[in-house]
C-alpha positions as CSV (number, residue, x, y, z in Angstrom):
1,X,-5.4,0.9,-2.2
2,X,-7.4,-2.0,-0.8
3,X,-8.9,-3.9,-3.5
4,X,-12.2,-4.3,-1.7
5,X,-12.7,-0.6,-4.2
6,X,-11.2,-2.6,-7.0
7,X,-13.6,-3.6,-10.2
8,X,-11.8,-6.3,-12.5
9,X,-11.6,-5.2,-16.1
10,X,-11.8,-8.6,-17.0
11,X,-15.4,-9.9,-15.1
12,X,-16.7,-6.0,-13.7
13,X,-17.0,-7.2,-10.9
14,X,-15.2,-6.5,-7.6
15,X,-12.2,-7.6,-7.2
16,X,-12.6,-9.0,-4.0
17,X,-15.9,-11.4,-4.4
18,X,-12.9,-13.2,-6.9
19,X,-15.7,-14.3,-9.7
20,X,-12.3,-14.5,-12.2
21,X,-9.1,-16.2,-12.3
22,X,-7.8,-12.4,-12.9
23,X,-9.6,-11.3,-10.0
24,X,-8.5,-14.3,-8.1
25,X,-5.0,-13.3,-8.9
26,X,-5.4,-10.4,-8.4
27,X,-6.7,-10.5,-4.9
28,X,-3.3,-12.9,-3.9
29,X,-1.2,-10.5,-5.2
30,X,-2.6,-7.2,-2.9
31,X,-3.1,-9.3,0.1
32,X,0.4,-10.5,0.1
33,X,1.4,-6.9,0.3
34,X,3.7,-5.9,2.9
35,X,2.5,-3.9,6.2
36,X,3.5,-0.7,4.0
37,X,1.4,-2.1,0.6
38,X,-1.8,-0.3,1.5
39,X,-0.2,3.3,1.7
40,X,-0.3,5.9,-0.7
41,X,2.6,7.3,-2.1
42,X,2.4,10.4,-0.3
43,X,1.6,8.6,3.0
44,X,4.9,6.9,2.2
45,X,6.6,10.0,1.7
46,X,5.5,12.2,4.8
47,X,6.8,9.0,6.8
48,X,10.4,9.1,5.3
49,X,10.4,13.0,5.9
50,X,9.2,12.5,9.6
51,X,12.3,9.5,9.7
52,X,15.1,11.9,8.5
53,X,13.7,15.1,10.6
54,X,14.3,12.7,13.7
55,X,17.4,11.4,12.7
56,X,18.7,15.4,12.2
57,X,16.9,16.1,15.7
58,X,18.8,13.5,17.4
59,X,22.1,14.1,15.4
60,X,22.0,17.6,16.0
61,X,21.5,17.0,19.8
62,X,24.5,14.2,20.3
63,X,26.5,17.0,18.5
């Protein structure tokens, strides 16, 4: 989730004008993210099953 959709609990405001020290912090924290840090879960998880189906695929054809 980018947090340009994110509304701090502590000002109501969004998270990425950074009114807050919370929100402030809070930005830092989900910018610092890695490349993979704005993914869902299951975005996450269709890319590790599309990794070991390739790794199978070119296993089974060295075989």
């Amino acid at each position: 989730m980018t947090y340009d959709r994110l509304v701090c609990a502590n000002c109501a405001a969004p998270v990425s004008e950074g009114r807050c020290p919370v929100c402030r912090a809070n930005r830092e924290r989900l910018q610092q993210e890695g490349p993979f840090g704005g993914l869902s879960p299951v975005a996450l998880l269709t890319l590790l099953v599309i990794l070991v189906a390739a790794v199978a695929l070119l296993a089974h054809q060295t075989a």
